[in-house]
N, CA, C and O atoms as a MOPAC input file, in Angstrom:
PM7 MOZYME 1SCF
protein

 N    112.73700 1  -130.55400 1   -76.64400 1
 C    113.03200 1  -129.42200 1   -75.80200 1
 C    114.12900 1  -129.74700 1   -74.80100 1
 O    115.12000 1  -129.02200 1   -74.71300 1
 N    113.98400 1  -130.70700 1   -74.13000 1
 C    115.39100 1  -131.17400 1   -73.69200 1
 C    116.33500 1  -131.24000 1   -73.18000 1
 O    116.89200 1  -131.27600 1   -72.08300 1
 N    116.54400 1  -131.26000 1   -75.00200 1
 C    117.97000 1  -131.54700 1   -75.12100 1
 C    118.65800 1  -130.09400 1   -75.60900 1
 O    119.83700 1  -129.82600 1   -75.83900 1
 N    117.51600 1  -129.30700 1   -75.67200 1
 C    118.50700 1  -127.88100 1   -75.73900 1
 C    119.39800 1  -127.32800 1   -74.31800 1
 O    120.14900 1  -126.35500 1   -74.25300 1
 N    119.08100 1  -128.17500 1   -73.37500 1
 C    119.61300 1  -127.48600 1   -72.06800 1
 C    120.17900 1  -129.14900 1   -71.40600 1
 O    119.83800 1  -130.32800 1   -71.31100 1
 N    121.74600 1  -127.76300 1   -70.93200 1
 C    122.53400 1  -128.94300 1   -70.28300 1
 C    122.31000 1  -129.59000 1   -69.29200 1
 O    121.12500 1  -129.48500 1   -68.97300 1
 N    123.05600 1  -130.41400 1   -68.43600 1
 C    122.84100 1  -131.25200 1   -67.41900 1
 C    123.38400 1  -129.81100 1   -66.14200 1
 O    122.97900 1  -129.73900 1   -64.98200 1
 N    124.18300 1  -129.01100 1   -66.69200 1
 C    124.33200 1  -128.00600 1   -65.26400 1
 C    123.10000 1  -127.20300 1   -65.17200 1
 O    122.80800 1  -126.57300 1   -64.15500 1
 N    122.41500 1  -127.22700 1   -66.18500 1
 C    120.94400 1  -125.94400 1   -66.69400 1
 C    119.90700 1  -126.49800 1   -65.12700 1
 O    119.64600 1  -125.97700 1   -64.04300 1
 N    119.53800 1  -127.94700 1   -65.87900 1
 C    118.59200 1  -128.89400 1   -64.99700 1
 C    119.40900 1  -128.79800 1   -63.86000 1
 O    118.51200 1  -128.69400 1   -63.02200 1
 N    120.72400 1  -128.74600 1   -63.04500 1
 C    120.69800 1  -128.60600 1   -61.65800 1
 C    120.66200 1  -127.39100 1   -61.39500 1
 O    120.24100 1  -127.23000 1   -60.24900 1
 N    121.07800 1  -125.76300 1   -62.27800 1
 C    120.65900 1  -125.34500 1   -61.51500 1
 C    119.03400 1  -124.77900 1   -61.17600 1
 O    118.71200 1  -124.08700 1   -60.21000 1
 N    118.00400 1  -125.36400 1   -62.42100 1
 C    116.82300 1  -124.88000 1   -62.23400 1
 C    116.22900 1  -126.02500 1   -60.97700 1
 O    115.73500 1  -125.65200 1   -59.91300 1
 N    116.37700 1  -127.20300 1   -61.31500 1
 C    116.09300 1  -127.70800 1   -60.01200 1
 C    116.89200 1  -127.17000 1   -58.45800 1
 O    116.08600 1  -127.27000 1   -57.53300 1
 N    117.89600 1  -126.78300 1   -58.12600 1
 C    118.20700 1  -126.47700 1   -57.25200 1
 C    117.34800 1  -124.68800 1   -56.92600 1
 O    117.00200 1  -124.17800 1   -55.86100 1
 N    117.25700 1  -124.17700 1   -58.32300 1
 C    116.49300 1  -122.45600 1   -57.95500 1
 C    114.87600 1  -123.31300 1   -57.75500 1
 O    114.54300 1  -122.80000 1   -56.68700 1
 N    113.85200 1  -124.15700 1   -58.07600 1
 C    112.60800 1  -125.10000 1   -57.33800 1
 C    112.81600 1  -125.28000 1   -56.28900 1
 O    112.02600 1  -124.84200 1   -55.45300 1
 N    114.21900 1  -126.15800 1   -55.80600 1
 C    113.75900 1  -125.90800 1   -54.54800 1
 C    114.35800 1  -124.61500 1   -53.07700 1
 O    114.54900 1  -124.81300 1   -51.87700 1
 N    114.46000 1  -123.62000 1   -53.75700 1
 C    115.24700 1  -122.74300 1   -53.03100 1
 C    113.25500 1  -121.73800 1   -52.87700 1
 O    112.72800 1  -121.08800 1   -51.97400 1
 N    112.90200 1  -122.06300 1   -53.97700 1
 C    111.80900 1  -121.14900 1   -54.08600 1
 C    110.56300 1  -122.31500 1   -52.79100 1
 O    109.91700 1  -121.85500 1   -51.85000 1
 N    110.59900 1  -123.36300 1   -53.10200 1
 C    109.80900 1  -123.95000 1   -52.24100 1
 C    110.26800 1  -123.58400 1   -50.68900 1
 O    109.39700 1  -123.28100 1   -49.87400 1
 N    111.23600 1  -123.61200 1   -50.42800 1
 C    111.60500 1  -123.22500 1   -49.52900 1
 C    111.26900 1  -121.97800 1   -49.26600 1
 O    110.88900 1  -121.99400 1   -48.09600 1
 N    111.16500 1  -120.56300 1   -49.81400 1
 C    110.17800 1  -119.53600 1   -49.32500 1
 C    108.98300 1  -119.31200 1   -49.05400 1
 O    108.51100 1  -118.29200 1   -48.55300 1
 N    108.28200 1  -120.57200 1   -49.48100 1
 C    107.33000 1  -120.77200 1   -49.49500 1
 C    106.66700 1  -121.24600 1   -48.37000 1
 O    105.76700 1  -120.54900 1   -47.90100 1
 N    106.96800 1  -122.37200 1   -47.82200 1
 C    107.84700 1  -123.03100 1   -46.40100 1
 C    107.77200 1  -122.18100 1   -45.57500 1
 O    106.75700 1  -122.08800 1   -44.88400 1
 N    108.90100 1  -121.27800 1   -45.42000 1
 C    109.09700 1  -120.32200 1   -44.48600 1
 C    108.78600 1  -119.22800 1   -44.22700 1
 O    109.25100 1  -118.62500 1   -43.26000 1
 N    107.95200 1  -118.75300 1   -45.02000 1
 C    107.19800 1  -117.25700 1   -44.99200 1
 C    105.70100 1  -117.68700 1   -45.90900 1
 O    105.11800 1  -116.92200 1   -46.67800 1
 N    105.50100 1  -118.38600 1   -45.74800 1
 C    103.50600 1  -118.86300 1   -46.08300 1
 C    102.83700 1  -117.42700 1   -45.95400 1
 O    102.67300 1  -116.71200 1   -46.94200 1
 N    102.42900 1  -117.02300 1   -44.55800 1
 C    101.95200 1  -116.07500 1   -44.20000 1
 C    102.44800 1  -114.40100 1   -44.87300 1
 O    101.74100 1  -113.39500 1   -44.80600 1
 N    103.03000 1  -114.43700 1   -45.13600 1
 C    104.00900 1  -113.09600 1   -45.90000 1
 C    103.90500 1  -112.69000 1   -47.10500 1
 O    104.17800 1  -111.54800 1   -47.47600 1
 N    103.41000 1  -113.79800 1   -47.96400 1
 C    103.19800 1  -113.93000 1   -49.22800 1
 C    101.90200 1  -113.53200 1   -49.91400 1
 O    100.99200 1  -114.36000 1   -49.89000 1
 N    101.69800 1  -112.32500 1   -50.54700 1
 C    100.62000 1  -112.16400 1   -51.25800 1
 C    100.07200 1  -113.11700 1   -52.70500 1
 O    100.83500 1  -113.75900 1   -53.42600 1
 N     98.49800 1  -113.00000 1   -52.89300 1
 C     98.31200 1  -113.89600 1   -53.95100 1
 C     98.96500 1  -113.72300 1   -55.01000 1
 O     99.10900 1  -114.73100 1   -55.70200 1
 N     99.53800 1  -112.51300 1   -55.47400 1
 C    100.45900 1  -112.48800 1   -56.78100 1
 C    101.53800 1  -112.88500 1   -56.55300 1
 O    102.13200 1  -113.60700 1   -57.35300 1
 N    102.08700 1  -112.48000 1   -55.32000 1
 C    103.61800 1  -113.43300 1   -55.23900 1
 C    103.42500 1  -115.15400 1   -55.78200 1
 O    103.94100 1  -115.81400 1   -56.68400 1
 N    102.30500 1  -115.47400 1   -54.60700 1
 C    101.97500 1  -117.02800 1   -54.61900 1
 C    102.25800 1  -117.65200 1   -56.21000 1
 O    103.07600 1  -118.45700 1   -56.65500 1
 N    101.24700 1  -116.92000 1   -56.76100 1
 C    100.40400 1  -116.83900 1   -58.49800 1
 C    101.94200 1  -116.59200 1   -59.09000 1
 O    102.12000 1  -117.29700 1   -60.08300 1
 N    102.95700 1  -115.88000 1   -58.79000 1
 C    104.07500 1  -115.99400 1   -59.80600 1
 C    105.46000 1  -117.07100 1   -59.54800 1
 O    106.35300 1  -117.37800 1   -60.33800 1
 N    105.23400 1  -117.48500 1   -58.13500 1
 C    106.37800 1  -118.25900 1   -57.70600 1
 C    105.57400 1  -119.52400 1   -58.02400 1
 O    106.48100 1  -120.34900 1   -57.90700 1
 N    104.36300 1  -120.31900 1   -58.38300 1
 C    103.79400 1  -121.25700 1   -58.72000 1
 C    104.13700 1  -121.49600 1   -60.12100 1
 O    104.59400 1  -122.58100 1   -60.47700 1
 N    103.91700 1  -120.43900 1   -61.00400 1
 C    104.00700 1  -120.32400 1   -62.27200 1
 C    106.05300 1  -120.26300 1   -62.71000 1
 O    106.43400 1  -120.59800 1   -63.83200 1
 N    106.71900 1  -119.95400 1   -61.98300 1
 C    108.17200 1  -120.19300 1   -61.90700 1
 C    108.42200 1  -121.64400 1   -61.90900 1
 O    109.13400 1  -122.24800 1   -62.71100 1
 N    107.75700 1  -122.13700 1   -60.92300 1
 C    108.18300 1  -123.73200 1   -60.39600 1
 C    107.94600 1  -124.48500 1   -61.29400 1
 O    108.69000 1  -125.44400 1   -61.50200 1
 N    106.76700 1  -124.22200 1   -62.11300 1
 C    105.87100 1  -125.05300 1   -62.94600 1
 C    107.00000 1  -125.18100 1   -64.61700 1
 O    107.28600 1  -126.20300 1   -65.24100 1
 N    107.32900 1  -123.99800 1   -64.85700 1
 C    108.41500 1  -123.90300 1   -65.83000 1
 C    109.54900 1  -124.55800 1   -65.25200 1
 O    109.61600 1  -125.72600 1   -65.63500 1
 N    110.62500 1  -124.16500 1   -64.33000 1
 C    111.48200 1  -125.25700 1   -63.93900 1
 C    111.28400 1  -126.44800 1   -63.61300 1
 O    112.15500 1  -127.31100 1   -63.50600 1
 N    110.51800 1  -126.53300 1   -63.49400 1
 C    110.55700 1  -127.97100 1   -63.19500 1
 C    110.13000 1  -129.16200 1   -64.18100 1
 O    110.37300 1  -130.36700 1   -64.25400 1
 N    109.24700 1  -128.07100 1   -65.02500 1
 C    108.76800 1  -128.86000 1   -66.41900 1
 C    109.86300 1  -129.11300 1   -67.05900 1
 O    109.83400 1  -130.17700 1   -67.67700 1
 N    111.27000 1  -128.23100 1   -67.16400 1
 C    112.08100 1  -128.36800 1   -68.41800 1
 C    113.05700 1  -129.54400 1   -67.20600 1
 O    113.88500 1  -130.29300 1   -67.72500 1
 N    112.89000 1  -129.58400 1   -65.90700 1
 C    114.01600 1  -130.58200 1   -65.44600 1
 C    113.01700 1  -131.88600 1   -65.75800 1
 O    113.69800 1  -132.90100 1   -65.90200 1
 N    111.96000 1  -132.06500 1   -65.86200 1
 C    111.33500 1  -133.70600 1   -65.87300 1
 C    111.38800 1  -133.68800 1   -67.20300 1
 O    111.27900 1  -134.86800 1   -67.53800 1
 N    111.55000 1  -132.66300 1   -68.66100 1
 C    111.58600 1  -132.79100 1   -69.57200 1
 C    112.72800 1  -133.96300 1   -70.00800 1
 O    112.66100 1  -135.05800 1   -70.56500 1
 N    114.08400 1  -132.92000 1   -69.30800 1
 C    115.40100 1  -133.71400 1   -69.43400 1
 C    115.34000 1  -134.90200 1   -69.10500 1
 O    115.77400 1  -135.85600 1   -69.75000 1
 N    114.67400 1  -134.92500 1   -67.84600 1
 C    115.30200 1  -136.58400 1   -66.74400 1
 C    114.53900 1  -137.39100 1   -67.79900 1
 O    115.29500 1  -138.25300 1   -68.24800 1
 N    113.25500 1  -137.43900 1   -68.39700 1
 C    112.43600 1  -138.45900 1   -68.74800 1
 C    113.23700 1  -138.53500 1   -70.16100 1
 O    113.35200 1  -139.70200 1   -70.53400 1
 N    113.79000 1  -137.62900 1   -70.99500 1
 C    114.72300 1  -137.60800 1   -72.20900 1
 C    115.97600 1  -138.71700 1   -71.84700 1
 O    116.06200 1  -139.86300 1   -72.28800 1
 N    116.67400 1  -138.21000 1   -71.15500 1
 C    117.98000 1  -138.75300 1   -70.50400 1
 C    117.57800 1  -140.31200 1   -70.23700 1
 O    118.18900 1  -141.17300 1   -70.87100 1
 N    116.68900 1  -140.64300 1   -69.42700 1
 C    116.36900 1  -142.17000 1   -69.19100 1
 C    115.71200 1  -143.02500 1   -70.36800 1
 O    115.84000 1  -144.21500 1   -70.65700 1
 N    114.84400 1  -141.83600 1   -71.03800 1
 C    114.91500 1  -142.45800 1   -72.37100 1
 C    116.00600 1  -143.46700 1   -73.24600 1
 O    116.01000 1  -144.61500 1   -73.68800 1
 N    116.88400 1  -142.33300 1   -73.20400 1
 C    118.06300 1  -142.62500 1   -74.05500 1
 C    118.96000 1  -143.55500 1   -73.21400 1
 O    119.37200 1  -144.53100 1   -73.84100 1
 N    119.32000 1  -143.46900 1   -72.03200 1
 C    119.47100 1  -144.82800 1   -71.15300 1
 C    119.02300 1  -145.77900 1   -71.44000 1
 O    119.79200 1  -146.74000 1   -71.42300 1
 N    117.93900 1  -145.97100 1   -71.74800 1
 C    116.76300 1  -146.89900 1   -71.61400 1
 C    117.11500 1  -147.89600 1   -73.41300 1
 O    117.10300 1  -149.09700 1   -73.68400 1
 N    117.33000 1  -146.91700 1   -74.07600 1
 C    117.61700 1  -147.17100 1   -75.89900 1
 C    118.84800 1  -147.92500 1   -75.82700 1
 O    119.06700 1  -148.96800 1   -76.44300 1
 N    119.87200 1  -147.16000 1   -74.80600 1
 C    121.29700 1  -148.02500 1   -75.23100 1
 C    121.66500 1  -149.06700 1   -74.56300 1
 O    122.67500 1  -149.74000 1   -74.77000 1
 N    120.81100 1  -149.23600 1   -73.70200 1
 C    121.07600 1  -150.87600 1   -72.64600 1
 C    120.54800 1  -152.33200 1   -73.47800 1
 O    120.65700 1  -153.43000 1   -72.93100 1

């Protein structure tokens, strides 16, 4: 899975993780349980496909040294 997505994909889904943590952060109180329940479930997908890459990528680091 991956390796279907580029190295700009993974910065910008890691950079949209932590833009969303950051609302999270700053308006706690503001946030209803479905917001909570869908910005959890956002993070959980970005961030799965950026540790997908990094742990792929160091893999393959890891193969050619």
């Amino acid at each position: 899975m991956a390796s279907e997505i580029t190295l700009e994909e993974v910065a910008l889904r890691a950079h949209q993780a932590e833009i969303i943590c950051s609302m999270m952060e700053v308006y706690p109180n503001q946030l209803v349980d479905s917001e909570i329940t869908a910005m959890a479930t956002l993070l959980r997908h970005l961030t799965g496909d950026v540790t997908a890459y990094l742990i792929e990528a160091m893999a393959t680091k890891d193969g050619n040294q």
